[in-house]
GUFITOR-430346 format. One line per 3 residues: number of its first residue (from 1); their letters; for each residue x, y, z of C-alpha. Coordinates in nm, 4 decimals. Layout:
<sites>
NUM> a> X Y Z ~ ...
</sites>
This chain:
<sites>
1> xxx> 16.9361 11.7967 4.1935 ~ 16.8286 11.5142 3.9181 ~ 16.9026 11.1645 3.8359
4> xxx> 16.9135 11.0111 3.5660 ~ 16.7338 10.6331 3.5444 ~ 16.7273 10.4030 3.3267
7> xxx> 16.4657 10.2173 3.1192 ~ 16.2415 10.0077 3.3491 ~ 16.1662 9.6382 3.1628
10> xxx> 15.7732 9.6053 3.1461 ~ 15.6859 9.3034 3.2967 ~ 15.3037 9.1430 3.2410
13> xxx> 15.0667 9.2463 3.5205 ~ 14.8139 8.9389 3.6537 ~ 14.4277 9.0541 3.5301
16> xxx> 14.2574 9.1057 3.9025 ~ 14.1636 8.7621 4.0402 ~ 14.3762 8.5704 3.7944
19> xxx> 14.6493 8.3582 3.9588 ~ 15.0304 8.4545 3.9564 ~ 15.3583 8.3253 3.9497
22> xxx> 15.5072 8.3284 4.3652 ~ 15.7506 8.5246 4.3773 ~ 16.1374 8.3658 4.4915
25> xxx> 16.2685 8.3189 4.8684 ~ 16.2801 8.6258 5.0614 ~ 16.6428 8.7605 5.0634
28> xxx> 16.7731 9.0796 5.2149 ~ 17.0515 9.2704 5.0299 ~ 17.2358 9.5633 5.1100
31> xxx> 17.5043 9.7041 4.9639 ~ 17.4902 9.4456 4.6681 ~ 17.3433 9.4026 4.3378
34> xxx> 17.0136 9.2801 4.2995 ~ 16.9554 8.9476 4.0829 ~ 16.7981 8.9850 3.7395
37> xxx> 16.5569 8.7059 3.7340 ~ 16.3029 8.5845 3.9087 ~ 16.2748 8.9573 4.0292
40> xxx> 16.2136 8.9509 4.4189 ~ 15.8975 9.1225 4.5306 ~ 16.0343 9.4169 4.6540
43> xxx> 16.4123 9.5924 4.5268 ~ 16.5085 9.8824 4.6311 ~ 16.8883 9.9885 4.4742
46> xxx> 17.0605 10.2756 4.6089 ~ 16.7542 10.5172 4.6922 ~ 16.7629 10.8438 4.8302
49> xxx> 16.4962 11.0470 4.9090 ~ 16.5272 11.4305 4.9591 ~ 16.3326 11.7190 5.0721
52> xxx> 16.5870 12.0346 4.9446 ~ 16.8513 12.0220 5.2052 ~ 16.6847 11.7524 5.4614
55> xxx> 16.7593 11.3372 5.3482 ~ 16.4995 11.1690 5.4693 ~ 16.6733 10.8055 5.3082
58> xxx> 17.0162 10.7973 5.2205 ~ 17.1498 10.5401 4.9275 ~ 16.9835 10.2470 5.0460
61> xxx> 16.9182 9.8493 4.8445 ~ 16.7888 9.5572 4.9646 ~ 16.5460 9.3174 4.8173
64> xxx> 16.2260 9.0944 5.0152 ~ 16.0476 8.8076 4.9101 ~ 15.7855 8.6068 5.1004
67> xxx> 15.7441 8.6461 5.4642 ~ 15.7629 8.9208 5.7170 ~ 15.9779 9.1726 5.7405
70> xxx> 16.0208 9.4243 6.0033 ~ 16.1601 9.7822 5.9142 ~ 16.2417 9.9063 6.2694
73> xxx> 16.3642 10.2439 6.3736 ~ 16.3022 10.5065 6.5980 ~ 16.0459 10.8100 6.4668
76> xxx> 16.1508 11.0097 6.1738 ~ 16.4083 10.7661 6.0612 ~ 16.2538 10.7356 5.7081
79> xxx> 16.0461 10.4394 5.7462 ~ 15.7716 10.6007 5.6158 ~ 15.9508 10.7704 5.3483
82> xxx> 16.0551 10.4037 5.2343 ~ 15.6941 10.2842 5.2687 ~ 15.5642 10.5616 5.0438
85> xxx> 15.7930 10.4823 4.7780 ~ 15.7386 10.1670 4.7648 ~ 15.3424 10.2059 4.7458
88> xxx> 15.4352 10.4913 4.4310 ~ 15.3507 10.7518 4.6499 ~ 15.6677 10.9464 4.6231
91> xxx> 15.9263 10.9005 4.3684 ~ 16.3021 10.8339 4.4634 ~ 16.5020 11.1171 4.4076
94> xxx> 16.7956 10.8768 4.3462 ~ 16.8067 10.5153 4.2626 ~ 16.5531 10.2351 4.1718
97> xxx> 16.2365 10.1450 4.3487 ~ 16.0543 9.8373 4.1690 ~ 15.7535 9.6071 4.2707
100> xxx> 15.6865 9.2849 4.1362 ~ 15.9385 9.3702 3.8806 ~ 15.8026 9.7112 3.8089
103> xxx> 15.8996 10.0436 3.8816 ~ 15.6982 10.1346 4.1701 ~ 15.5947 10.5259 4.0807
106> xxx> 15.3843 10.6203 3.7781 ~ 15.2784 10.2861 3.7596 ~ 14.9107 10.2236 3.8895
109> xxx> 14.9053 9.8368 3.7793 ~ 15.1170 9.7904 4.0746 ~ 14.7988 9.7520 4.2858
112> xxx> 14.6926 9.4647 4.1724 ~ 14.9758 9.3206 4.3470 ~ 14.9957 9.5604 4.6712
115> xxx> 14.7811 9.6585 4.9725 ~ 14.8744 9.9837 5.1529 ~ 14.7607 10.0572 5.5077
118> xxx> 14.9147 10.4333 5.5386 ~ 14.9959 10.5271 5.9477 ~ 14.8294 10.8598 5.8139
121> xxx> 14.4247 10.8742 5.9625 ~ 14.3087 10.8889 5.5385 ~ 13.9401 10.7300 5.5719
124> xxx> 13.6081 10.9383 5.5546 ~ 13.4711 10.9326 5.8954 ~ 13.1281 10.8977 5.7665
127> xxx> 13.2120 10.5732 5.5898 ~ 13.1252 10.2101 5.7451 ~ 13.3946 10.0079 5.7619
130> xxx> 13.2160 9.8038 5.5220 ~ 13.1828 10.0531 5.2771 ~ 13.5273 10.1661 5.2922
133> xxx> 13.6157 9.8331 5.1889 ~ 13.3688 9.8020 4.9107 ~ 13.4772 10.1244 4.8140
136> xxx> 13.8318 9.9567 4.7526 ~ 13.7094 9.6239 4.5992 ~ 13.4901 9.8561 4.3295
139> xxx> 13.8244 10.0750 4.2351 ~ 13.9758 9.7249 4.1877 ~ 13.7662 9.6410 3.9452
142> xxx> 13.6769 9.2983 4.1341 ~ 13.3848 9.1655 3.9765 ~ 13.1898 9.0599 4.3074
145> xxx> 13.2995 9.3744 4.4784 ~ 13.0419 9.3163 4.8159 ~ 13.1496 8.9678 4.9000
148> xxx> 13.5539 9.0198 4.8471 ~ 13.4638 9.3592 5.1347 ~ 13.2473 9.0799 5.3436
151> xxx> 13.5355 8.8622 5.3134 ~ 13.7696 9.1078 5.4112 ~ 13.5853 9.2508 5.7161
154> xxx> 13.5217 8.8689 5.8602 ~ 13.9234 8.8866 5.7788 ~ 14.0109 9.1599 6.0520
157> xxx> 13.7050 9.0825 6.2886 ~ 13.5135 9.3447 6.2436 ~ 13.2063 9.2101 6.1462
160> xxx> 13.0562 9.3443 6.4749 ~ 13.0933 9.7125 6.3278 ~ 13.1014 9.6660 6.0001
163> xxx> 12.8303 9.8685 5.8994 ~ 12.9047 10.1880 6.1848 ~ 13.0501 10.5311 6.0403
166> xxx> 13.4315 10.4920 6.0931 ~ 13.4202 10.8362 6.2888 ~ 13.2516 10.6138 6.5971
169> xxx> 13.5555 10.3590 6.5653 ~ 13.8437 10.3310 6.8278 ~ 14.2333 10.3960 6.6717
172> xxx> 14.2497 10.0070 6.6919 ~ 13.8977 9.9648 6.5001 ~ 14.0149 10.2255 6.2176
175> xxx> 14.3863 10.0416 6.2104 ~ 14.1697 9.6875 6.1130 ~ 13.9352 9.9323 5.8654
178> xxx> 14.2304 10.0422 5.6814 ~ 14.3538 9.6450 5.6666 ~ 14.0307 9.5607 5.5591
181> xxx> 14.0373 9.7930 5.2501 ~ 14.4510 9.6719 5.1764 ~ 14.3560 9.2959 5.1830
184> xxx> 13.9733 9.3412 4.9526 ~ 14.1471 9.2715 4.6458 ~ 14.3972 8.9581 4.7713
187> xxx> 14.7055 9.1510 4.7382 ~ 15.0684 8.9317 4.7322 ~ 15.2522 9.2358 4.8406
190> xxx> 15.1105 9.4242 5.1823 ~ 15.3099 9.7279 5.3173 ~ 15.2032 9.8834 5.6519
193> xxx> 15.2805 10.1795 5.8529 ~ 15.3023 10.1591 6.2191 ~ 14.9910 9.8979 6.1921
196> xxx> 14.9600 9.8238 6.5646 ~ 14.9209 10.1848 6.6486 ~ 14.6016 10.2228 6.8810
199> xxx> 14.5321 9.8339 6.9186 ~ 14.4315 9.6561 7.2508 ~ 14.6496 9.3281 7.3250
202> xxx> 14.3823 9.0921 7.1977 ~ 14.3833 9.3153 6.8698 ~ 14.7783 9.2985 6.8346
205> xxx> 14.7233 8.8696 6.9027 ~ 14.4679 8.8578 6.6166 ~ 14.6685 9.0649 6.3757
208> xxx> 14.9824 8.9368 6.4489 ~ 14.8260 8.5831 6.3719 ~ 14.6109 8.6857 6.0744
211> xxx> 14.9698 8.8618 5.9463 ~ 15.1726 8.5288 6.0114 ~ 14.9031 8.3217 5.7758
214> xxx> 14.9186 8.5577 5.5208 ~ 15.3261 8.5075 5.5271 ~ 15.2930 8.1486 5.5576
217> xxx> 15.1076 8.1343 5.2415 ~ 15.3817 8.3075 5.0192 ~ 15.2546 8.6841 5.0623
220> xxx> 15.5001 8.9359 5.1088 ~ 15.4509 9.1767 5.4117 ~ 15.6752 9.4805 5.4951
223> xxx> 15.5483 9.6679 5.8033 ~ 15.7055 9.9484 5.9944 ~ 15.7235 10.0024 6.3977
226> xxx> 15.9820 10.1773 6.6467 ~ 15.8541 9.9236 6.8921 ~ 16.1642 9.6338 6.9377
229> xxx> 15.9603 9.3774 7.1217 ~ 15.6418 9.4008 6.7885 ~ 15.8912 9.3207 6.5393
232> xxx> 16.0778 9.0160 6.7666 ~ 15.7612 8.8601 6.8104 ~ 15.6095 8.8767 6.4037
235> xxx> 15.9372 8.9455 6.1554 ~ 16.1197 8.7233 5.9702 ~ 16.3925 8.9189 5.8998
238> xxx> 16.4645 9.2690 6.0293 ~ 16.5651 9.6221 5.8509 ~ 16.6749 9.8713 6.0980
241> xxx> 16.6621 10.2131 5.9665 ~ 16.8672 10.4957 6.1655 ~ 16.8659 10.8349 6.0181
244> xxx> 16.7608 10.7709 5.6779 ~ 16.9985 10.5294 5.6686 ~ 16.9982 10.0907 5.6523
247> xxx> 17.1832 10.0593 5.9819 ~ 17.1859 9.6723 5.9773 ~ 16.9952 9.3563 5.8415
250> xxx> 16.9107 9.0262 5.8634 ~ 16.7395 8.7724 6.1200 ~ 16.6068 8.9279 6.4545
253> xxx> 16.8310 8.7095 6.6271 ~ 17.1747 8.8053 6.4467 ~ 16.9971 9.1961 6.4952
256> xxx> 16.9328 9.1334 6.8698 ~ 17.2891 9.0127 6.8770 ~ 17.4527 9.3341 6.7183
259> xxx> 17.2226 9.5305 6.9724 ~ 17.3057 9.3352 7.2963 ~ 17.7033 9.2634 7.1927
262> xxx> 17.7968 9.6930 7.2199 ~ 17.9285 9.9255 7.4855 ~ 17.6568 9.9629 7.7400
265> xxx> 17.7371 10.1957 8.0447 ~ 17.5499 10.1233 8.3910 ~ 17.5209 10.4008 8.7036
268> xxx> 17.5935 10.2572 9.0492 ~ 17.5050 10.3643 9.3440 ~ 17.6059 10.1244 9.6295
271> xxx> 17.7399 10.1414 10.0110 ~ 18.1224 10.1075 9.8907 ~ 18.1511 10.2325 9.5131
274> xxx> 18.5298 10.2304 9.5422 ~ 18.5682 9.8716 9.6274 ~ 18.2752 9.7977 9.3948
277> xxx> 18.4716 9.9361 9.1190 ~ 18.8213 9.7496 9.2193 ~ 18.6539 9.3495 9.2347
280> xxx> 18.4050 9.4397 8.8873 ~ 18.7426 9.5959 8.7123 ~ 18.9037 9.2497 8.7772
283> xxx> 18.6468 9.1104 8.5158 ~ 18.7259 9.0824 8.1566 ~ 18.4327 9.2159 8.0237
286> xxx> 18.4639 9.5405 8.2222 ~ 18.7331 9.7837 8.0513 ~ 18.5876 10.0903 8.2424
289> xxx> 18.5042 10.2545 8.5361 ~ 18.4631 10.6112 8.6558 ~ 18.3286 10.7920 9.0151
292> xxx> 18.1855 11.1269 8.9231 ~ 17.9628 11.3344 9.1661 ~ 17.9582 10.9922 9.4368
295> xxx> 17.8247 10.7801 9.0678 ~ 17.9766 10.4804 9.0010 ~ 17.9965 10.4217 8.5874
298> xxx> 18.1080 10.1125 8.4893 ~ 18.1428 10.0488 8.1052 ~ 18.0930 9.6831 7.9690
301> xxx> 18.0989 9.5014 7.6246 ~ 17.8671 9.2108 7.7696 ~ 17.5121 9.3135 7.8779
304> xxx> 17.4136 8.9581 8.0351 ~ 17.7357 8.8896 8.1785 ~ 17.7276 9.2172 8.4079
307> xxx> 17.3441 9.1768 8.4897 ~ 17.5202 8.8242 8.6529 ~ 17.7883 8.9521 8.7327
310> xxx> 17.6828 9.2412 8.9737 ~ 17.4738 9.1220 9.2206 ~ 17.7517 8.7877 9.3162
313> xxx> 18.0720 9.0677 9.3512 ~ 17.8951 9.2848 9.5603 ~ 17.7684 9.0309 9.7916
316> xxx> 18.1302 8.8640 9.7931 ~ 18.2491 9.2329 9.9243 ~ 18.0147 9.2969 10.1769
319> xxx> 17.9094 9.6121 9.9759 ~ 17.4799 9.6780 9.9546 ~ 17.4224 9.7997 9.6150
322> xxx> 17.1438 10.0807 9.6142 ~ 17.0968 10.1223 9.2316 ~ 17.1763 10.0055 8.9215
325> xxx> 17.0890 10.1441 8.5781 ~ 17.1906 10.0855 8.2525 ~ 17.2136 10.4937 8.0861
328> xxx> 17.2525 10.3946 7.7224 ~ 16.9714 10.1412 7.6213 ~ 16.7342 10.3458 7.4751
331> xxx> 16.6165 10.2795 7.0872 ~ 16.8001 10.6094 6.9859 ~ 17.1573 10.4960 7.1029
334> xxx> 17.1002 10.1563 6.9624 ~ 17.0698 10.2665 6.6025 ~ 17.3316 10.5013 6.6878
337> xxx> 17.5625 10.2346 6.7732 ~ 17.4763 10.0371 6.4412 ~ 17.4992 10.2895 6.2367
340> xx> 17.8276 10.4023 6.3334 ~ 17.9589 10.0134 6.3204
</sites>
């Protein structure tokens, strides 16, 4: 199966060091076309990615600019599929991938403007951290290569260890290395994979801060997780990917609000399901409610108004509850739900 694209425009690549033109407002798109000019950072139009007869992402577009943006979804949705792509690691098999206004794959310029930090354990063991980093600076071409890798191992605070092999580091020491060696060369554009993998809670805080700095001074930062609660606290703006497929976008509120505002099915177990049922049925919200095997399941459109709800009915019956349990709030059935919206 082929596509057929068509001619990328060549846009002007910054020498490395040399200043360059911000890029416009971030923006998220799907489904629409993508402006001509300024070019966002990142565009995406329409990409699929396939392996034979397994798509890993399905016909997807949206455009970033500064800020942080969370691409959320559950393992083996395609986020890193999406990631590798955009880095030039893997060419779309349908579609256009561009960064900074250039086709991202088969186009090494591009990292000038972009810092990778794969999920993927990639570094030599036997390098420091330091000279992993220096290592990156020198394929930069940066012309004081040891104190852009000094600069960016103060950066992640790991001075301490700079100069151990990697192979001695902790997963959240070998996360920071790999940030180290994305950030040497000042990148606008940073895309990471899973980045809080392995890191303590004072780890996530520093990162989380050093990531928000970067944002607030126009960089553009993409990073993966299937973790809900890492991209509320640090995105922006949200991409939830389900299946290969861009399941919903936009603020994390307006996200949390498409997540919250679905079905949601609770089990009962309480001293008088039957009456239970009867008073909760009498509520709006409720349009459902089935005793199978001495389980009560009661099916609601509004999460927060049966979590108050509950409690005040079954003390006004004079019914003890015993157990209650929502059955369909894992990660999996949320994208589900989205992506059959």
């Amino acid at each position: 199966m082929t596509s057929e694209m068509p001619p990328e425009a060549s846009t002007p690549m910054p020498e490395p060091g040399s200043a360059a033109p911000p890029f416009p407002a971030a923006v998220t798109v799907p489904d629409a076309p993508l402006p001509d000019a300024p070019f966002p950072a990142i565009e995406l139009e329409h990409v699929s990615r396939w392996y034979g007869n397994v798509v890993a992402v399905n016909d997807i577009t949206f455009a970033l600019g500064p800020g942080v943006t969370g691409l959320l979804g559950p393992n083996g949705a395609g986020k890193s599929t999406l990631l590798h792509m955009l880095s030039g690691l893997l060419a779309p098999s349908a579609g256009r991938v561009r960064v900074a206004g250039r086709p991202a794959f088969g186009d090494p310029t591009i990292y000038r403007d972009v810092g990778l930090v794969p999920e993927r354990e990639a570094v030599p063991g036997y390098l420091s951290g330091f000279e992993f980093a220096l290592l990156n600076a020198e394929l930069q071409g940066l012309t004081d290569a040891r104190a852009a890798a000094e600069r960016a191992i103060a950066t992640v605070d790991l001075v301490d260890a700079a100069h151990r092999p990697i192979r001695t580091y902790s997963k959240g020491m070998r996360q920071r290395a790999k940030l180290a060696g994305a950030l040497v060369h000042d990148p606008r554009i940073l895309l990471l994979d899973e980045p809080f993998n392995g890191m303590d809670p004072r780890q996530r805080i520093h990162m989380m801060s050093l990531l928000r700095e970067m944002a607030a001074e126009g960089r553009v930062i993409l990073f993966s997780s299937h973790i809900l609660e890492e991209v509320e606290r640090l995105a922006d703006a949200v991409l939830v990917v389900y299946a290969g497929r861009l399941a919903a976008s936009g603020d994390f509120r307006s996200i949390r609000r498409l997540m919250t505002d679905r079905p949601h099915r609770f089990t009962i177990r309480s001293s008088d399901d039957r009456t239970l049922a009867s008073r909760l049925l009498a509520d709006p919200a409720i349009f459902g409610a089935e005793l199978v095997d001495g389980v009560l399941s009661i099916r609601t459109n509004d999460y927060a108004g049966f979590t108050r709800l509950i409690a005040p009915a079954a003390r006004a019956a004079g019914i003890r509850l015993l157990e209650v349990t929502p059955t369909d709030d894992s990660l999996e059935s949320v994208f589900s739900y989205l992506v059959r919206r």
